[in-house]
N, C-alpha and C positions, 0 to 999 in steps of 0.2 A: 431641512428634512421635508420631503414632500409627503402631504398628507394621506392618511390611510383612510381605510372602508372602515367606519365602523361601527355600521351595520346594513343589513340587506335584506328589505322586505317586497315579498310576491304576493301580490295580491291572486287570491284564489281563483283561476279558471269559472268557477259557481257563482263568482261575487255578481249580484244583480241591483245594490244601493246606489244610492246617487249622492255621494261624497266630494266633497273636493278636496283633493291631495293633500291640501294642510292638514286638515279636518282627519284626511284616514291615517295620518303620519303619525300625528299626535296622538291619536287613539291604539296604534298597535305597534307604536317602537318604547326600547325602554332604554334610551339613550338620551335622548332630549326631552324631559317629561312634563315644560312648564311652557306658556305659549311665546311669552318674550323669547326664551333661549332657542323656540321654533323659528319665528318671525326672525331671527338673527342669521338661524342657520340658511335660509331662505335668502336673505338678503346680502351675504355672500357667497352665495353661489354654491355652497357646500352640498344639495338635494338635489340629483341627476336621475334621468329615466334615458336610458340607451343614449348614454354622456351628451343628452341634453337639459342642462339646466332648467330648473323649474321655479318658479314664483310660488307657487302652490295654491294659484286659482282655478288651477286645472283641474279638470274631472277626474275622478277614480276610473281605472277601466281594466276590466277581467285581465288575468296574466301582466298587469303591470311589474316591474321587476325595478322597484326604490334602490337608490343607493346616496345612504349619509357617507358626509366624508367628515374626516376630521380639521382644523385647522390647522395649517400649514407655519409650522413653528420650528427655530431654533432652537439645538438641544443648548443648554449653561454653559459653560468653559467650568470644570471642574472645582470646586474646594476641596483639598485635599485634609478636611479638620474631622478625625475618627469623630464619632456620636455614639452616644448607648443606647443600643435599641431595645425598646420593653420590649416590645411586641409587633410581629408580622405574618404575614400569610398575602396571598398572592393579589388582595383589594386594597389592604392599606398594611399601614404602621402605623406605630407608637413611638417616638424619640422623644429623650431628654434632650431641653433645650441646655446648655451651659449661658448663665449670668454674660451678659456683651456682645450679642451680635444679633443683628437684626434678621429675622424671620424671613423677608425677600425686602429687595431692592433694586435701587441704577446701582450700589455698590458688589464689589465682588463678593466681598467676607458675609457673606448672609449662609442660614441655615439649607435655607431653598436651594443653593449652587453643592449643598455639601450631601446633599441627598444621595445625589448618584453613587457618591462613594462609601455608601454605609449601607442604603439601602440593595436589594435585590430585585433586577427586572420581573415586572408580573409574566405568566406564560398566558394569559385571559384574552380572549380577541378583541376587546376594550380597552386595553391598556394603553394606558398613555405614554408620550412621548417620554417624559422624565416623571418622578413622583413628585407631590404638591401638596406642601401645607393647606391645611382646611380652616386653619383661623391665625389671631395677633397672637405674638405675647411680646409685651414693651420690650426693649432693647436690654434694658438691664435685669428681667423678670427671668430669672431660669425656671425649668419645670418639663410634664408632660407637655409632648405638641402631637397633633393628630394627624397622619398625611394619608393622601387618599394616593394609590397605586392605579384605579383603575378610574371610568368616567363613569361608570356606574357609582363608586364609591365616592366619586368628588360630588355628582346631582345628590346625591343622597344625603352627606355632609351635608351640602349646602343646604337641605330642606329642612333637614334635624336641627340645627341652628337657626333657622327663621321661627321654626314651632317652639324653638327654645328645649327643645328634650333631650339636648345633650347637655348633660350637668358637669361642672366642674368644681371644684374645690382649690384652693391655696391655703400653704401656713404663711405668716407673716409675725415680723417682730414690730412692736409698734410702742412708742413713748407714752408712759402712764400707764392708767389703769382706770379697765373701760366702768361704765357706771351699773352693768349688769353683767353677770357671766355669758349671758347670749342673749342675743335681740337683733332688729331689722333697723335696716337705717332705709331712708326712702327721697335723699337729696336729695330734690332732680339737679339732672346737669345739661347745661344748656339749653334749659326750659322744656326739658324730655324727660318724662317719667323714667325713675333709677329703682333697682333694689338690690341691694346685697343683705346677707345675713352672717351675725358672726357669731362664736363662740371661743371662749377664753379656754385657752388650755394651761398654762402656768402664768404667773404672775411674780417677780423676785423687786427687793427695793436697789435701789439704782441713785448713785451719787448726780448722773449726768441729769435723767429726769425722774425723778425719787422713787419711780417706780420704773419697768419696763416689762410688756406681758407678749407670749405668742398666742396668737388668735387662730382660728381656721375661718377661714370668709369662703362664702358662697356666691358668687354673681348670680341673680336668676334676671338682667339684662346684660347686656354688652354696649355699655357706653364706654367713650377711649376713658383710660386711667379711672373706670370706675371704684376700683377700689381704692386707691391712693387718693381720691377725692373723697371718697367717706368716709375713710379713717381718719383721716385730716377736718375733715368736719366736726369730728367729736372730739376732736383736741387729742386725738391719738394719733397721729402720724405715724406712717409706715420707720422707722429707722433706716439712714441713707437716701432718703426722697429729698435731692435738689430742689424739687420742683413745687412741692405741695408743702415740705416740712417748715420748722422752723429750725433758728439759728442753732448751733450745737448740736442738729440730729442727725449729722452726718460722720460718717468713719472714714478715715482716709483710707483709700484703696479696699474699701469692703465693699463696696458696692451697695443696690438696694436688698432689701431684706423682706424679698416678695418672692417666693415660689409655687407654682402650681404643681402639687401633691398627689392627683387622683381626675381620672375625667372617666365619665359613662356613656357611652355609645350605641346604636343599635345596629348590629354588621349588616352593610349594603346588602350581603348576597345571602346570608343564612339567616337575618333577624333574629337574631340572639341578643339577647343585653351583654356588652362586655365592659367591663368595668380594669383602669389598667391603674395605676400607683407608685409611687417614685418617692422616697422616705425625703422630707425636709434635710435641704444643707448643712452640714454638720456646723459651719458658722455660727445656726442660731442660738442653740443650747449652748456652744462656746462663748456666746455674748452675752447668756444669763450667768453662766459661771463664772465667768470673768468678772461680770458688774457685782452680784453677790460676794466674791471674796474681796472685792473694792470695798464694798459697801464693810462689810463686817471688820477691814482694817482700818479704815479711818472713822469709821461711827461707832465702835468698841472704848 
């Protein structure tokens, strides 16, 4: 696909400052808003002034006529895997992830390849080549995922996520029973300040680990498998965590027992708070019920 315009700035006939092109680029596009992702666009060659390429140590000069391009990219070879889409309009979406497959990757079966065929092209002069998740969710983590449609929406994302003001939430089933109905855990991991926060939503007793509770957890960072590291820290492990659990807290073919529930966002283009939500796995409550009638036949 060869890249498009995406966007085109004139400097005013009146203009009489003494700018240099980076410098007035950065100031009056709202496409590239941060200095690295300028200096990027610059250094591929992407900023043209009468399709001459520009460095942008160049002077500003009355009637100049800017043009960004975009990067020149390959559309995915399709995934044909339907998704349930919360929520869309012509900047982003809202998809549920389903439990097993990875968000993007070198393989095919990822979410990111399955976009085309769920999502709807934006009609926006910014729109991107294909739509684009905006953050992780582990491999076997199903839930909300948040994609950006346009590049306005993707710089935007990406900003809300640095400042941290996109919030999320997950439920999660976890072995035992925590030592407070809700509190902050503060591991660090990898020698990197962490926080998550939880709260206990049910709690039932359980033959495999005498107890078993679902939580709602909050990340307020994004460290990889923060929360399956915290849970695990307090002696509660997520239920189905390979990785972090211990011996017997895995279900065969149940996978992990981590979903993201609810994320908060502020819309690139109208700055509205939108708030979108995706009920917990019917699994999990099937795991309490299950372990309670366990419990109450053999401990009766």
């Amino acid at each position: 696909m060869n890249p498009s315009i995406l966007s085109t700035l004139k400097v005013n006939n009146d203009y009489s400052d003494k700018d240099r092109v980076f410098d007035y680029i950065l100031k009056n596009n709202t496409i590239i808003t941060s200095r690295n992702g300028l200096k990027k666009a610059f250094k591929k060659g992407r900023i043209l002034l009468n399709d001459t390429i520009l460095n942008g140590a160049e002077w500003c000069a009355a009637g100049d006529i800017y043009q960004i391009f975009g990067e020149e990219e390959k559309v995915p070879k399709i995934f044909e895997l339907s998704l349930n889409v919360l929520y869309e309009d012509d900047d982003c979406a809202v998809i549920y992830k389903p439990a097993g497959f990875s968000v993007s990757g070198n393989q095919f079966r990822t979410i990111e390849n399955a976009l085309l065929y769920n999502i709807k092209p934006s009609d926006l002069i910014d729109k991107m080549p294909w739509p684009k998740p905006c953050h992780r969710l582990d491999a076997p983590t199903s839930g909300v995922l948040l994609i950006a449609k346009t590049r306005l929406a993707r710089v935007a994302f990406g900003q809300q996520f640095e400042n941290k003001t996109i919030k999320k939430k997950y439920h999660a089933v976890v072995m035992g029973k925590l030592h407070a109905d809700e509190g902050d855990i503060r591991t660090p991991i990898e020698n990197k300040e962490s926080h998550s926060s939880y709260k206990v939503i049910e709690t039932v007793a359980s033959l495999r680990s005498e107890q078993l509770s679902i939580v709602e957890l909050t990340p307020h960072t994004g460290r990889t498998h923060q929360l399956r590291i915290h849970m695990a820290s307090l002696g509660t492990p997520i239920v189905g965590d390979k990785l972090y659990g211990i011996e017997g807290n895995t279900l065969e073919g149940k996978g992990l027992f981590l979903s993201s529930v609810e994320i908060t966002f502020k819309h690139p283009r109208t700055l509205a708070f939108k708030t979108i939500k995706a009920p917990q796995p019917e699994k999990f409550e099937k795991l309490l019920i299950r372990e309670t009638k366990m419990w109450n036949k053999f401990r009766s």
